[in-house]
C-alpha positions in Angstrom: 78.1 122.2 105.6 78.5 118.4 107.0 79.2 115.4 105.2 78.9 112.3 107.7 80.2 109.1 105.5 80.3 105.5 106.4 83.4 103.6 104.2 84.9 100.1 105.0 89.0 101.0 103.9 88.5 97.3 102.3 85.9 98.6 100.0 87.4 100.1 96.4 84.1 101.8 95.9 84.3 103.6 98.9 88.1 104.8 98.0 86.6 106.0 94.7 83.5 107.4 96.1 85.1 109.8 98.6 87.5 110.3 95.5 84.6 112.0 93.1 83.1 113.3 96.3 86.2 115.5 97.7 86.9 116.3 93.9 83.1 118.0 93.3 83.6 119.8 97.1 87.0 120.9 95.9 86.0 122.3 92.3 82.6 124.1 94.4 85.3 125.5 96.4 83.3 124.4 99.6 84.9 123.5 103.1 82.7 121.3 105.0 83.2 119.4 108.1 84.0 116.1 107.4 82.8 113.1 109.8 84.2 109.4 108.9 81.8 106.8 109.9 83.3 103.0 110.7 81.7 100.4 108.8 83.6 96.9 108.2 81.9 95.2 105.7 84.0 91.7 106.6 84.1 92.0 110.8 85.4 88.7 111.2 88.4 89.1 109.0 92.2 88.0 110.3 95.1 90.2 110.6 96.9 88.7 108.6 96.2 87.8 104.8 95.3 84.3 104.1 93.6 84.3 100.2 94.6 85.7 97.6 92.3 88.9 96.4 91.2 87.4 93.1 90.2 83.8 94.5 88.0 85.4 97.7 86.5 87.9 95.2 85.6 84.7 93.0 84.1 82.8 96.5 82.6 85.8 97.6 80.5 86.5 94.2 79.7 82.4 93.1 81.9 83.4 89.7 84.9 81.9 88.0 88.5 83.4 88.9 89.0 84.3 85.4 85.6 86.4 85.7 86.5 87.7 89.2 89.9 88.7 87.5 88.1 90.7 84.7 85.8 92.3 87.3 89.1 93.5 89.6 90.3 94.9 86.6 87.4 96.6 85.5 87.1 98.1 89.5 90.6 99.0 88.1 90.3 101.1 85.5 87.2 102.6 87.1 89.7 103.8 89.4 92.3 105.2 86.9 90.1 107.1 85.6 89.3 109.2 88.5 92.8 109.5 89.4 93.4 107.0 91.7 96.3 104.4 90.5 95.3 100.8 92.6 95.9 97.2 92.4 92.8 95.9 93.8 93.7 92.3 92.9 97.2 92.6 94.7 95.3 93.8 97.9 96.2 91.8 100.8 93.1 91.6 102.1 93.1 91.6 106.1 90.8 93.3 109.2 89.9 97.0 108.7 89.6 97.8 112.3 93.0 99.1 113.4 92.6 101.1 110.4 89.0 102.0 111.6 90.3 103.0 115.0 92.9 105.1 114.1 90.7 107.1 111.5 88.6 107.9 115.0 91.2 108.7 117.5 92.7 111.3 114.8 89.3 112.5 114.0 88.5 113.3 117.7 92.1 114.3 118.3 93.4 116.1 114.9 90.3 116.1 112.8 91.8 118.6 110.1 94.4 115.9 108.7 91.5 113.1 109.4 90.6 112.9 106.0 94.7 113.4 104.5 95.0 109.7 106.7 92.3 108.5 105.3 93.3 108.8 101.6 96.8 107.7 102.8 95.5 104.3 104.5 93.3 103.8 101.3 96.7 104.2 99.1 98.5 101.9 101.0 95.6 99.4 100.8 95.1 99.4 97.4 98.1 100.9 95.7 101.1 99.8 97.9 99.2 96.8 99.0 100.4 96.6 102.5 98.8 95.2 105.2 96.7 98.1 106.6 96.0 95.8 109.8 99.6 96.1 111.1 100.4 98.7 113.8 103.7 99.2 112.2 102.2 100.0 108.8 99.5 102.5 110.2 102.4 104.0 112.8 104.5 104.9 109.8 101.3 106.3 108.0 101.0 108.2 110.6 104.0 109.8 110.5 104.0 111.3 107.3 100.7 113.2 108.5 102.7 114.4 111.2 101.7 112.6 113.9 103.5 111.3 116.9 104.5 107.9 116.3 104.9 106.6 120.1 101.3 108.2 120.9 99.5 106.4 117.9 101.5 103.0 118.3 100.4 103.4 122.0 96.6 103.7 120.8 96.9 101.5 118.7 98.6 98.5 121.0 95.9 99.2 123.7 92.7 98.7 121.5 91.2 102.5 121.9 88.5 103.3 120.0 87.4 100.2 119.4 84.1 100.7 121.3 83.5 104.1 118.9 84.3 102.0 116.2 81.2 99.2 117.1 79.1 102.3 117.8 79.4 103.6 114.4 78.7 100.0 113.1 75.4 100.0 115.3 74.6 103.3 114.0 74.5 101.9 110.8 72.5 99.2 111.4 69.7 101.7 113.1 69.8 103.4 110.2 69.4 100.1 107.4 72.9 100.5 106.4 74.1 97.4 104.9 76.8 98.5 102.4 79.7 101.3 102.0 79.8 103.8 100.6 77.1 105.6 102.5 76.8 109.9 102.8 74.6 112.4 104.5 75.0 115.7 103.1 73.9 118.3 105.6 73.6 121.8 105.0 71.4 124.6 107.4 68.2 122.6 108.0 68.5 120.5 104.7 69.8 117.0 104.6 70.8 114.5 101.7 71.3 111.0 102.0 73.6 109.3 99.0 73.9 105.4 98.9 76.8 104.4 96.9 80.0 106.1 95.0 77.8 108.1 92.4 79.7 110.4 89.5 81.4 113.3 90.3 79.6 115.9 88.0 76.2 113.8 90.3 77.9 114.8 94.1 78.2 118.2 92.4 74.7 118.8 91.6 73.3 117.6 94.9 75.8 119.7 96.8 74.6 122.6 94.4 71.2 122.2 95.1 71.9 121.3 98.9 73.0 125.0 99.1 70.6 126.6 97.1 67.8 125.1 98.5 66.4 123.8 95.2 66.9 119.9 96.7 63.4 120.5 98.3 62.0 120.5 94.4 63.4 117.1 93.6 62.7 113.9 94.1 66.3 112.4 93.3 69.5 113.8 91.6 
């Protein structure tokens, strides 16, 4: 089995998606091949922070700050209660494309610890809120993968990747993608595509009936 997914690391929904979807592949005892798609969902963002969380969340939605702090809470708990302990509205929202980059150069490169990084970006994002655009923060994430810190700050200083990471964004935009999370379950000659951070008992159906064959018989999950 395959599972190609396109996340933005600035999206909490596609932290908790991959979340409920490693968790259902986990408890089906499956071992697929796991492809992370780029997909920035703010491109044009600084590397350094320059709003706070709860105020661009209010701009970005037309809604009060008190509203935009109830709905950061709520993206909260939603959180919590798959397992995942964040601070959305202490993130210090900056460019995801370092991030991005170094997601591709470890998948090519070390692709089984590519998805351990990926969590660990996501929990420095959104739990430690650090800035996940600095070299020094994704160099010592890095690290505790086991990966040589000179050759990933090297990568890193000299922009690699960063044409794989526009040609994942192009991608998506062949294929009508205009939001993360995005999945394509592939299995033998039978593909399913998932828009969104569904449940985890709703990944574990549709990888259930991806193997079985019974996805033919339906419509949607």
């Amino acid at each position: 089995m395959k599972i190609i997914y396109w996340s933005d690391i600035n999206c909490p929904y596609s932290y908790i998606g991959l979340k409920r979807l490693n968790d259902a592949v986990c408890e089906l005892d499956i071992t697929p091949d796991w492809e992370f798609k780029s997909f920035e969902l703010q491109p044009n963002l600084k590397n350094q922070p320059t709003t706070p969380m709860i105020i661009r969340h209010a701009t970005k939605f037309g809604i009060s700050q008190e509203e935009a702090e109830k709905e950061i809470e709520e993206i909260n708990e939603i959180a919590c209660e798959d397992g995942l302990k964040i601070n959305y509205g202490g993130v210090q929202l900056t460019s995801s494309r370092n991030a991005h980059r170094l997601i591709k150069y470890v998948q090519n490169k070390n692709s089984e610890i590519s998805k351990e990084l990926t969590f660990k970006i996501y929990d420095a994002n959104f739990r430690k809120n650090e800035i996940i655009s600095d070299i020094d923060v994704l160099t010592e994430i890095s690290k505790e993968v086991g990966l040589n810190e000179s050759e990933i700050k090297d990568m890193l200083l000299n922009n690699s990747y960063d044409l794989e990471v526009s040609l994942d964004m192009e991608d998506a935009r062949f294929n009508g993608l205009n939001s993360t999370p995005f999945y394509i379950l592939m299995h033998n000659e039978e593909q399913l595509a998932i828009p969104g951070a569904f449940e985890k008992i709703d990944f574990k159906i549709a990888l259930e009936d991806l193997i079985s064959g019974n996805l033919r018989y339906k419509t949607f999950i």
